[in-house]
N, CA, C and O of each residue as an XYZ file, in Angstrom:
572
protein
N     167.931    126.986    -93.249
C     168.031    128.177    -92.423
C     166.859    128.199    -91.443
O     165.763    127.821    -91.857
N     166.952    128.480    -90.572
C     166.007    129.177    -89.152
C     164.969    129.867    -89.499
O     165.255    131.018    -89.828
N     163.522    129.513    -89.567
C     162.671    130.148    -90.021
C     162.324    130.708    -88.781
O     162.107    129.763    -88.022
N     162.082    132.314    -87.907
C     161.297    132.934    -87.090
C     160.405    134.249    -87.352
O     160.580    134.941    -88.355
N     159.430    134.543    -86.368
C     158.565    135.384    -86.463
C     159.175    135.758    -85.317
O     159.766    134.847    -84.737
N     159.219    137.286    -84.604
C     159.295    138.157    -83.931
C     157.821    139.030    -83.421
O     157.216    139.846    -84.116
N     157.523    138.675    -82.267
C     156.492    139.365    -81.181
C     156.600    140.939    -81.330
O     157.671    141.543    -81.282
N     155.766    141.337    -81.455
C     156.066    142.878    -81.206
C     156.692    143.333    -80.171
O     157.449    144.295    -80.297
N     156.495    142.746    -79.003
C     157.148    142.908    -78.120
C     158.766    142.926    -77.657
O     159.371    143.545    -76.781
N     159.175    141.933    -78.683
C     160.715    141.337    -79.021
C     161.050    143.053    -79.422
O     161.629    143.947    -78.805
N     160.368    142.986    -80.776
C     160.298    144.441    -81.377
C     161.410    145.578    -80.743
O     162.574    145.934    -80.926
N     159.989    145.968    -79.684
C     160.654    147.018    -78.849
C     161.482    146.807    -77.580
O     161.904    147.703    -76.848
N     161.632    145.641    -77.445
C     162.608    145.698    -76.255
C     163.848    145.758    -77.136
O     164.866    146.262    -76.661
N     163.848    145.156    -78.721
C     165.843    145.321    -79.040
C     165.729    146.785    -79.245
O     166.679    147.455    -78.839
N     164.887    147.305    -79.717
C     164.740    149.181    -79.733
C     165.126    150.054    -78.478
O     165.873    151.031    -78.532
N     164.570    149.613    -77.441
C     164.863    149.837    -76.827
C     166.107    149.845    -75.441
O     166.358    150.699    -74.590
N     166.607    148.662    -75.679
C     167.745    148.369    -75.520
C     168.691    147.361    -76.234
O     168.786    146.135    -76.180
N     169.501    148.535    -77.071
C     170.079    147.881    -78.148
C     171.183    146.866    -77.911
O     171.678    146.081    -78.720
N     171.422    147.022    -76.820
C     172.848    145.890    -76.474
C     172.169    144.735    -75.622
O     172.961    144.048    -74.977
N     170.808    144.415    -75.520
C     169.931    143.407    -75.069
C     169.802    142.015    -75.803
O     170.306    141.843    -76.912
N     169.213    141.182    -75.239
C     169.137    139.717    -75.936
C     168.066    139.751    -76.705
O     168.070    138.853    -77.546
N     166.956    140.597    -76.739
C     166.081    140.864    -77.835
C     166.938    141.623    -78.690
O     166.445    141.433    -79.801
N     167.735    142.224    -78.804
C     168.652    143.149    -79.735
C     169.504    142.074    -80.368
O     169.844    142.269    -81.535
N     169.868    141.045    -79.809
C     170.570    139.737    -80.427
C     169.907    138.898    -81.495
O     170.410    138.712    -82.603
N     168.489    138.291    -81.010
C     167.386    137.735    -82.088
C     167.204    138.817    -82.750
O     167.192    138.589    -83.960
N     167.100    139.588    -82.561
C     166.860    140.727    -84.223
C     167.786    140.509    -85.117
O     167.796    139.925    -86.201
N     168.644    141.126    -84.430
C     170.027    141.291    -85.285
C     169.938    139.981    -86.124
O     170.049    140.151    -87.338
N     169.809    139.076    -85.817
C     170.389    137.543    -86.287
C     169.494    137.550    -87.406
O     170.103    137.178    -88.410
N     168.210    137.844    -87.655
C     167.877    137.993    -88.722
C     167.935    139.319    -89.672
O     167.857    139.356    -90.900
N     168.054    140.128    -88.982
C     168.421    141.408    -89.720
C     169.532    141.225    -90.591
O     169.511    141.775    -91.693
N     170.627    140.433    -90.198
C     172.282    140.574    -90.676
C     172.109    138.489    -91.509
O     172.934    137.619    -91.788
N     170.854    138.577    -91.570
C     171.016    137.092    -92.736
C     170.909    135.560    -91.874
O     170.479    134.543    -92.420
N     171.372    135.606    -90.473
C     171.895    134.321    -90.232
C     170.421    133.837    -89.549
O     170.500    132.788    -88.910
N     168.892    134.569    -89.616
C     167.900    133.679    -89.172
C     166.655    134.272    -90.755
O     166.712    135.494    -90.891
N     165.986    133.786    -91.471
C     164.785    134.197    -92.073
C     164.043    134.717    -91.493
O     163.848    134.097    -90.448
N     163.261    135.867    -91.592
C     162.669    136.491    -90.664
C     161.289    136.417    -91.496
O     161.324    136.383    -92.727
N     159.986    136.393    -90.732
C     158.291    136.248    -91.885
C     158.076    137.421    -91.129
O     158.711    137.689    -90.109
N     156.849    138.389    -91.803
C     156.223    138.938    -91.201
C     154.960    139.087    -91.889
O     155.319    139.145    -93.065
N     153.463    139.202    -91.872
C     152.640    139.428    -92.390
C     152.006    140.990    -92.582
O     152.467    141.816    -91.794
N     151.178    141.387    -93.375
C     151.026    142.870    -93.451
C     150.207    143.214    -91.896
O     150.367    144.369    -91.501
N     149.615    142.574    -91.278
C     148.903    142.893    -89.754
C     150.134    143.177    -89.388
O     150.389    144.337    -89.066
N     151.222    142.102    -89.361
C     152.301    142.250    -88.203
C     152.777    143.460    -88.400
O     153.161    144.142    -87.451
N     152.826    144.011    -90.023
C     153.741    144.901    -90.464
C     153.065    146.358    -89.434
O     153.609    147.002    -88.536
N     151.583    146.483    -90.095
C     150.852    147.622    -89.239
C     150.634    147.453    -87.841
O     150.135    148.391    -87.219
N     150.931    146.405    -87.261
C     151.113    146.512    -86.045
C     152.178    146.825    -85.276
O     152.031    147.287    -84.144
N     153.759    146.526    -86.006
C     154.700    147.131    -85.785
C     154.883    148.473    -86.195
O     155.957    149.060    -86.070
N     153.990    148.912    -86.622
C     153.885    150.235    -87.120
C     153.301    151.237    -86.083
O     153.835    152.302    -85.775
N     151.941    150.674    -85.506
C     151.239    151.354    -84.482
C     151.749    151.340    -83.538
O     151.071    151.916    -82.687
N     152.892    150.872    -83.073
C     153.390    150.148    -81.670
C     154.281    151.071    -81.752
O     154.263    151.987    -80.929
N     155.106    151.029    -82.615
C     156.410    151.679    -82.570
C     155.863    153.510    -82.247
O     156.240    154.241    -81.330
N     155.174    153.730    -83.034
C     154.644    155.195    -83.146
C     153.568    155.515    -81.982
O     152.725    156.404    -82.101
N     153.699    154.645    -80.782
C     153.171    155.426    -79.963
C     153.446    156.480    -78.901
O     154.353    156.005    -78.217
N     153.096    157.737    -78.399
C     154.167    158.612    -78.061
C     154.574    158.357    -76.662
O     155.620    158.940    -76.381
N     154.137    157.762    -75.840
C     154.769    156.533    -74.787
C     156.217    156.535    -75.193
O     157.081    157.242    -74.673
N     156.401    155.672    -76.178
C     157.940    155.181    -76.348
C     159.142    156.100    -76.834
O     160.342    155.829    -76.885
N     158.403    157.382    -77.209
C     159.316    158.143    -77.899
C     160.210    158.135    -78.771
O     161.036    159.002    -79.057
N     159.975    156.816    -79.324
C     161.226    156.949    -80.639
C     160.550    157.828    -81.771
O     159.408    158.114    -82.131
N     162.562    158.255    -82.344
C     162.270    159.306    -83.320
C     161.249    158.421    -84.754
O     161.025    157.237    -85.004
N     160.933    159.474    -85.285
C     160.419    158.826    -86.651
C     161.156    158.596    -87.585
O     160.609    157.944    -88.475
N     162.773    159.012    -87.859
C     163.751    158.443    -88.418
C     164.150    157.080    -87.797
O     164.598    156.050    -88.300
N     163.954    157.297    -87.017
C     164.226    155.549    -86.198
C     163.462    154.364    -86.592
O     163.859    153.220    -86.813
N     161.928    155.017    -86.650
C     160.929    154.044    -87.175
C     161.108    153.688    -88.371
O     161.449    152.570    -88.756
N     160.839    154.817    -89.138
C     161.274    154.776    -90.271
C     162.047    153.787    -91.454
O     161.677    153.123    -92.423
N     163.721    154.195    -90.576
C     164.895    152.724    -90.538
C     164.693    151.932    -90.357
O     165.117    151.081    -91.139
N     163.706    151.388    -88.940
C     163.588    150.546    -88.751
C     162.792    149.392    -89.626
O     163.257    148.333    -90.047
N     161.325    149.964    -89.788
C     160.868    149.360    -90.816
C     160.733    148.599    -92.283
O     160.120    147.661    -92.791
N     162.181    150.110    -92.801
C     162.829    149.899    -93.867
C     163.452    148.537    -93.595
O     162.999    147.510    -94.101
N     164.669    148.562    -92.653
C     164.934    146.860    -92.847
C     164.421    145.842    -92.372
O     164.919    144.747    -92.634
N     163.279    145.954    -91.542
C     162.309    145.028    -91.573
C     161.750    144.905    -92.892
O     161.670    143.716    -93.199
N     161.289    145.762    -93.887
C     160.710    144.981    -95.144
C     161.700    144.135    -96.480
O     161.571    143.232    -97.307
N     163.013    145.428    -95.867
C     163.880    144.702    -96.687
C     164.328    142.804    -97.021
O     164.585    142.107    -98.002
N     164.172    142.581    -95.122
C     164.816    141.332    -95.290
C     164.181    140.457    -94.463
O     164.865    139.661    -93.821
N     162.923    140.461    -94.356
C     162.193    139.678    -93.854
C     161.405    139.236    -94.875
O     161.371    139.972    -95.861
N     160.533    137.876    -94.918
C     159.374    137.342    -96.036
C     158.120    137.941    -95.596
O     157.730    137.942    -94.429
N     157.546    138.419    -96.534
C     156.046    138.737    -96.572
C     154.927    137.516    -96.960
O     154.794    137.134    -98.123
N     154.158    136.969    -95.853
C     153.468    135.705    -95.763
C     151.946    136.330    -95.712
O     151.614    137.251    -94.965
N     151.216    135.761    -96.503
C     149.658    136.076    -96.420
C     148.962    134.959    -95.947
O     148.944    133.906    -96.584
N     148.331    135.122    -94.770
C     147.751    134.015    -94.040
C     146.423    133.600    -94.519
O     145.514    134.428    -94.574
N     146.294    132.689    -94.780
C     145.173    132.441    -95.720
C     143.771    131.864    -94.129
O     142.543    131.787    -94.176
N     144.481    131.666    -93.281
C     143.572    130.925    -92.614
C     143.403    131.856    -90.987
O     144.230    132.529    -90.372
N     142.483    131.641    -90.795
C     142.221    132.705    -89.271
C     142.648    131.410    -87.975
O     142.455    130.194    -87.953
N     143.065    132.023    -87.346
C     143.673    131.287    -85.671
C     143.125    131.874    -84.644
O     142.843    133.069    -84.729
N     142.896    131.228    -83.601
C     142.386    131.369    -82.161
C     142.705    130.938    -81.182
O     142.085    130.967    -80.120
N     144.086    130.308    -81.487
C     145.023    129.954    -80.144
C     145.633    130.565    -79.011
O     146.588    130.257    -78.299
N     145.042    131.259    -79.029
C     145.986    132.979    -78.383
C     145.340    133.354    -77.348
O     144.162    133.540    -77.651
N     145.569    133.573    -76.169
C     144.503    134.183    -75.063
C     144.374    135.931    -76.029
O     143.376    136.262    -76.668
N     145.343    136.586    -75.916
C     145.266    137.833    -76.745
C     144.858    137.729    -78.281
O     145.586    137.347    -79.197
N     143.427    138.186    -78.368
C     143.321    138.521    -80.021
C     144.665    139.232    -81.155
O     144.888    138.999    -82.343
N     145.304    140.078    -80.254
C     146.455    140.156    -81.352
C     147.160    139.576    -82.178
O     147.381    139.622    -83.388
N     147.687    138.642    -80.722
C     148.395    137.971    -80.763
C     148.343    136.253    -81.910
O     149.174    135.374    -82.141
N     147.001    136.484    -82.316
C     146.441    135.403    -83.248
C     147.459    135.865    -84.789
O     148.232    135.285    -85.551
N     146.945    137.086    -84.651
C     147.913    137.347    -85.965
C     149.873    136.876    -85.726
O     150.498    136.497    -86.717
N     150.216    136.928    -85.055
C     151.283    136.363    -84.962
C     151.521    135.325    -84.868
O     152.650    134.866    -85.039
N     150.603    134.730    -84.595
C     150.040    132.982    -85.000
C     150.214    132.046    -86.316
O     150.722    130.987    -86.684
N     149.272    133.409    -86.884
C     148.671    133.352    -88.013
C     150.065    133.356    -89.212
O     149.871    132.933    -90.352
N     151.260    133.815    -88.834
C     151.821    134.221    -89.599
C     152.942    133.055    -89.061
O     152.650    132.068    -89.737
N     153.490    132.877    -88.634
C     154.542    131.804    -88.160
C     153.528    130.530    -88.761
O     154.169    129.749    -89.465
N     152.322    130.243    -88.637
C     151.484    129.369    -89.374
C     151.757    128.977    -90.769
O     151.836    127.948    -91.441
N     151.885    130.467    -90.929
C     151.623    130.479    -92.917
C     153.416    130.150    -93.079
O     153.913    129.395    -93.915
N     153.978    130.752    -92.291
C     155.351    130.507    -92.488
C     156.627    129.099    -92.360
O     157.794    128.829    -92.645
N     155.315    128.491    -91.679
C     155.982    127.326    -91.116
C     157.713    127.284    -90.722
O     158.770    126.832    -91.164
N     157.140    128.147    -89.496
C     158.080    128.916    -88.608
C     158.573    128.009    -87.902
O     157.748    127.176    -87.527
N     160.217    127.761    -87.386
C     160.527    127.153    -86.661
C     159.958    127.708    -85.346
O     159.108    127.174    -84.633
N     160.473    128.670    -85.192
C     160.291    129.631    -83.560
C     159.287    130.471    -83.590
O     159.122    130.900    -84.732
N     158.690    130.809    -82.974
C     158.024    132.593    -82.423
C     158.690    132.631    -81.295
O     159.011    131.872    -80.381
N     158.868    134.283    -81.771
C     159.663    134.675    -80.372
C     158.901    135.541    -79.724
O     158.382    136.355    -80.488
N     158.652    135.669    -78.674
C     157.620    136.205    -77.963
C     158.633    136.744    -76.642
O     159.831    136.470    -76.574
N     157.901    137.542    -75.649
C     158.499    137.896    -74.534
C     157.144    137.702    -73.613
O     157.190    138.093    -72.447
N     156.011    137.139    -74.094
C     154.490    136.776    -73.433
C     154.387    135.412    -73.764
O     153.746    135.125    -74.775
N     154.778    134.737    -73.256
C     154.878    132.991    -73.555
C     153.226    132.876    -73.531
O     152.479    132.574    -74.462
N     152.870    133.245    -72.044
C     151.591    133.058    -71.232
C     150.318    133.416    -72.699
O     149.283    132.750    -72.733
N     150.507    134.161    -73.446
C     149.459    134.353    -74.530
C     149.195    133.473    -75.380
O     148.114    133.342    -75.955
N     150.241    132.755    -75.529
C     150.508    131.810    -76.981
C     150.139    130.106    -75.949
O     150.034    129.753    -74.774
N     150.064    129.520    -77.315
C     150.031    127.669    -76.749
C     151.598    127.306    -76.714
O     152.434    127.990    -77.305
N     151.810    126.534    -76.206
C     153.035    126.080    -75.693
C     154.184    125.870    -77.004
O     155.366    126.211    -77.051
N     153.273    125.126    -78.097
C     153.353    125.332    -79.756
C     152.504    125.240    -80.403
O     151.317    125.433    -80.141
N     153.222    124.779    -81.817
C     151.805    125.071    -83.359
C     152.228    124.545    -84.338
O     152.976    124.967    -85.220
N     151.742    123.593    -84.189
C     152.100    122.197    -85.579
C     153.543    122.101    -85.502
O     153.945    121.635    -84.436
N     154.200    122.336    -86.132
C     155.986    122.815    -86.327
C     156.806    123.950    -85.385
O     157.975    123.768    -85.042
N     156.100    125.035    -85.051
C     156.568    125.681    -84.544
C     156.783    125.524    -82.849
O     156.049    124.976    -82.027
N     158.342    126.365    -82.630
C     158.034    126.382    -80.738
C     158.193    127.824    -80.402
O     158.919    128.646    -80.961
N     157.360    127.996    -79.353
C     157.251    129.482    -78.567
C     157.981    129.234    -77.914
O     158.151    128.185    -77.294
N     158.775    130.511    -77.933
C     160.001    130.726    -77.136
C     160.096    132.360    -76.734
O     159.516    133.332    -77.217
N     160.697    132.289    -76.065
C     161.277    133.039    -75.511
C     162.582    133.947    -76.011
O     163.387    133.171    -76.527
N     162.949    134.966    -76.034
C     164.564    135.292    -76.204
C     165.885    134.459    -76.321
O     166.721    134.230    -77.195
N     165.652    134.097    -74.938
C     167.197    133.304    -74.056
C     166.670    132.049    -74.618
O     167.567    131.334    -75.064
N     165.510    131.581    -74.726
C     165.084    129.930    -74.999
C     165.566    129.758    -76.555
O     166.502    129.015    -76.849
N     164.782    130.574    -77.591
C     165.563    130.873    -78.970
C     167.281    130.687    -79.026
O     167.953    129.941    -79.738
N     167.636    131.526    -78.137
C     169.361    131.615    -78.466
C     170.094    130.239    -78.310
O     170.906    129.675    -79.045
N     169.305    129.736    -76.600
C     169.958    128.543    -76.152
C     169.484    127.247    -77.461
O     170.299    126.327    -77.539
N     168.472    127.177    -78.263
C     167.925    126.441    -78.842
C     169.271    126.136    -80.460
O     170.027    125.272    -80.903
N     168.686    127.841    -80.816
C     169.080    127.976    -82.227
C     170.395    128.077    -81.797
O     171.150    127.225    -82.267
N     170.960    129.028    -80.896
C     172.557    129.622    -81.605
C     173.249    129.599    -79.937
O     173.506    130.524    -79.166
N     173.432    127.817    -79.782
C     173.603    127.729    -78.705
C     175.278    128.920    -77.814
O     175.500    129.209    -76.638
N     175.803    129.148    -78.699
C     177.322    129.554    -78.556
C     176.829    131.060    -77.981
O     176.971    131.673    -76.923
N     176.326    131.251    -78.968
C     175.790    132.728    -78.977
C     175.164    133.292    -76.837
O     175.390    134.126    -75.961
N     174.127    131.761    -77.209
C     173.785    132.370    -75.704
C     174.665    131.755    -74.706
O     174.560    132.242    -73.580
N     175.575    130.726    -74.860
C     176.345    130.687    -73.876
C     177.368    132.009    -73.312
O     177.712    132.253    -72.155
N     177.661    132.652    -74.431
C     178.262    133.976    -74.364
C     177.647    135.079    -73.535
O     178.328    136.033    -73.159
N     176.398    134.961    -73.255
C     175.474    136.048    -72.916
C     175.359    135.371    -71.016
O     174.857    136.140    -70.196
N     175.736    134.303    -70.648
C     175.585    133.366    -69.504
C     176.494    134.310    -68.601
O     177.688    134.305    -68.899
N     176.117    135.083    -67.586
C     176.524    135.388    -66.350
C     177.573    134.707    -65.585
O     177.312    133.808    -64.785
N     179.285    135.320    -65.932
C     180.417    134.410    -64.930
C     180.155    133.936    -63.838
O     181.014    133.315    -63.212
């Protein structure tokens, strides 16, 4: 199976627009067909992100949301610190596709991350779909 980590950023763009191609890579692990890692940083960082009053989502939303993020994603403890990242955050998401020996990170900030990481490739949304679930994004391809 498809091992990925999800950017916070991925995050809130499928939140925010649910019929989006970040709303597609979610889903795919939400509904079984990708493994999803997340580490407890990622977890409180999807936590702080989501709950900022900028974005306005409800707190039943978060809430849900989180819920099946813990439900069906792996919880990975990174044993080792990273510095590949122009963004310090963004190390922790490193850090965790690291420990996970992640096929993908999906990111929507390529520019933060190294190009890859031992095993893993940074990608993109559309780069993920066309990669992993080529059908999927041919479907999403503009007549």
């Amino acid at each position: 199976m498809i091992r990925a980590v999800l950017d916070t950023n991925v995050i809130i763009s499928a939140l925010i627009y649910p019929e989006g191609l970040q709303s597609r890579v979610l889903n795919l692990g939400l509904h079984g067909r990708v493994k999803l890692y997340i580490s407890p940083p990622m977890m409180s960082e999807y936590e702080r992100v989501l709950n900022e009053p900028r974005l306005k989502f409800p707190k039943d939303v978060i809430r849900g949301f989180l819920g099946k993020i813990k439900k069906t994603a792996m919880v990975v403890e990174p044993m080792q610190t990273l510095f590949g990242c122009t963004d310090e955050d963004d190390n922790r998401i490193l850090e965790c596709a690291n420990t996970a020996g992640a096929d993908f990170l999906v990111t929507g900030n390529k520019r933060h991350f190294p190009t890859s990481w031992k095993q893993t490739q940074i990608v993109n949304g559309r780069e993920f779909l066309e990669l992993a679930f080529p059908r999927i994004a041919q479907d999403l391809r503009p007549l």
